[in-house]
N, C-alpha and C positions, 0 to 999 in steps of 0.2 A: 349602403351595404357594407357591413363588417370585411376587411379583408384576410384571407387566409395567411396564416403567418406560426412561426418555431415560437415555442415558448419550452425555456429550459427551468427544472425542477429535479431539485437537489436533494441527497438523502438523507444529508445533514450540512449544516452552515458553518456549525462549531467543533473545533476537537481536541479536545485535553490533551496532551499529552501526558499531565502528571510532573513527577521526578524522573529529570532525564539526568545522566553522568555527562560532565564538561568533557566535550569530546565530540559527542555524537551527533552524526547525521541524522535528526528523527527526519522519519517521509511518514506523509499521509497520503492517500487516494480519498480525495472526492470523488462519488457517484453523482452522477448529473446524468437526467433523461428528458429526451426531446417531447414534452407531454402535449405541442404543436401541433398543425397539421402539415406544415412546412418544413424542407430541412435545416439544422440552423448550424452556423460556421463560427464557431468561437477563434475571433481574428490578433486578442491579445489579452493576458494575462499580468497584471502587474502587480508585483509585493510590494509591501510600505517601506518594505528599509533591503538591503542588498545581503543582508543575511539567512535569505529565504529565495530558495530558485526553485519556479514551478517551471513544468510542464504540462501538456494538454495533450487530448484528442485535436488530430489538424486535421482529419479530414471532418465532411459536412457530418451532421447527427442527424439522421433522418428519423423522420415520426415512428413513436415507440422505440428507437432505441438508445441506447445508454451512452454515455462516454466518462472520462475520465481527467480529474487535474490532481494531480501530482504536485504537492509543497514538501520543500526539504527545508530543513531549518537546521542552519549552522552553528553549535554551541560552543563553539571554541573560542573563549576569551569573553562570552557571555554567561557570569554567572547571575542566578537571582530570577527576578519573574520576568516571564515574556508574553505579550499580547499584540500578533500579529495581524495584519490585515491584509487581504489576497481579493485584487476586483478584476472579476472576468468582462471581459468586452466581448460581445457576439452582437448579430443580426435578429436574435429574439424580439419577442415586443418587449421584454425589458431590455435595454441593451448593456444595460451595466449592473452584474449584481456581486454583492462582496459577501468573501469567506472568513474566516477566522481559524487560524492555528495561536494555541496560548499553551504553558505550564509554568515548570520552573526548574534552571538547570542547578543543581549542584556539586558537590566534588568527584570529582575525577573518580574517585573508589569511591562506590557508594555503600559497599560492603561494610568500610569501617566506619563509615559516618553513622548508619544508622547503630542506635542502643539494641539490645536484645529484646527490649519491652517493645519495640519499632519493628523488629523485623517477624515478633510474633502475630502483631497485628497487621501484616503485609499481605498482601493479594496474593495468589501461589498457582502460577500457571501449571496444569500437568496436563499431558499430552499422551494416548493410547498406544502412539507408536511412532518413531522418531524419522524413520524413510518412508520413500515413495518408488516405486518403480513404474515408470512409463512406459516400460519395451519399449519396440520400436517407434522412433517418429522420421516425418520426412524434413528435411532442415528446411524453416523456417514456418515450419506448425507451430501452432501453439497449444497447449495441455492446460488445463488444470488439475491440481495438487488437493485432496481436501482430506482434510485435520479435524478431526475431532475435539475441542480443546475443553479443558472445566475451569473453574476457577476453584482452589481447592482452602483458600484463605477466608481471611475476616472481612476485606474491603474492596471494594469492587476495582475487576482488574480491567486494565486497558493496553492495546497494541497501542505499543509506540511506531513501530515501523521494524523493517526488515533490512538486512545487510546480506549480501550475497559479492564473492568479486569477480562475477559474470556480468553482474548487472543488467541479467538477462529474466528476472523474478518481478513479479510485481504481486501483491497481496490484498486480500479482501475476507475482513475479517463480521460475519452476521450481524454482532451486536457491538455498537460502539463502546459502551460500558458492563464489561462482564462480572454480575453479581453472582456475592459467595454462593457457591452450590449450584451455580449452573451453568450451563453447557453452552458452547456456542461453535458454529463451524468455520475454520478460516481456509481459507483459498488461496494455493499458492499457484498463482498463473504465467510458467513456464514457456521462455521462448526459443526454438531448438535453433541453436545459429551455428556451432562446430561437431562436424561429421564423425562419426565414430562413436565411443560408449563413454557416454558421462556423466560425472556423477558430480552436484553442485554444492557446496554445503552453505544452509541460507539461516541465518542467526535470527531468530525472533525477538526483538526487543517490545520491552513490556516494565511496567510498575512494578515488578514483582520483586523487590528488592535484593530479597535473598538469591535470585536464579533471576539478574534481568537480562540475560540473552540464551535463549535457549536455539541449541545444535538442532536442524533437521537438516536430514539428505534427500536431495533429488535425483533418482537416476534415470539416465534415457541412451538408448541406442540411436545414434542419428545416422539417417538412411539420405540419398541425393534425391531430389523430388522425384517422384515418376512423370511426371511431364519432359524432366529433362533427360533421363534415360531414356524415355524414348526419340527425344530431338538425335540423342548421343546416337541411338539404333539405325535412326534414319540418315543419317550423314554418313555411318559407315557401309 
């Protein structure tokens, strides 16, 4: 008899980053779902060279649901093309399955590098509205942010990744290659860690040569859990 077992199933393997500027931190998020009947524990994560540090989901993934790995890829002092490789280790019936982060970094300002023939044919991220307001959350909720985003150029646009200096943002963007003239929605999912009213500013990065970090805000009222207000109630 077959035995019941996790098997993980990814939303994609591969991910372009495109033209990144020497500098940048790209991050990607892998989607990975536990499409098993077990839950499965992703126990190690390893990049091919020490230029790329992931993260994961640590706890178990239980059947139908989701988790996450996180590749950041270091461009500093790496110009020219890159093709990385990221192998997950889990308790699945596959136990080892490998990712892929590639593009290619180039100069530091990418603004004067490209010709004006290059930046007309550039992908052109435009975005409906640049903030978010969460109202209130209780510290250590978590939110999501969502963005209506187009692509309003010639050539299909792509998330590089996000900067924030909370480092409390992670992102998820519908389509991995967004083509001219259309829409796609990206997710900015917000983690409330300092108390009081905040407002986060999280840089989009993107192909888009002309505009490749674009400004949004996130704001939130962060409130103390109500569990713990009431501990607070009952002690006094």
């Amino acid at each position: 008899m077959a035995s019941a077992q996790g098997q993980l199933s990814f939303e994609k393997e591969t991910h372009d980053f495109g033209v990144i500027a020497e500098g940048t931190q790209a991050t990607y998020e892998f989607t990975v779902k536990n499409v098993g009947d077990q839950p499965v524990i992703i126990s190690e994560v390893r990049p091919s060279c020490g230029c790329t540090t992931p993260s994961w989901t640590k706890e178990p993934i239980l059947p139908g649901k989701t988790g996450v790995i996180s590749a950041i890829y270091n461009s500093t002092g790496r110009p020219g093309f890159f093709n990385k490789s990221i192998t997950v280790v889990s308790d699945a019936a596959a136990p080892t399955q490998v990712l892929y982060i590639k593009g290619e970094v180039g100069p530091k300002d990418l603004k004067t590098y490209y010709t004006p023939e290059q930046k007309a044919m550039s992908p052109r991220l435009a975005v409906g509205r640049t903030s978010y307001d969460f109202g209130k959350l209780e510290k250590g909720q978590k939110a999501i942010a969502k963005f209506r985003i187009k692509n309003t150029g010639l050539r299909p646009l792509v998330i590089q990744g996000i900067k924030s200096p909370c480092n409390c943002v992670q992102y998820r963007v519908s389509e991995p290659a967004i083509k001219p003239g259309q829409t796609a929605l990206l997710e900015l999912r917000y983690s409330a860690a300092v108390l009081h009213e905040q407002s986060e500013e999280v840089k989009v990065l993107s192909n888009d040569i002309v505009m490749p970090a674009l400004r949004l805000t996130l704001k939130a009222d962060v409130t103390e859990r109500q569990a713990t207000q009431n501990k607070l109630r009952e002690g006094k």
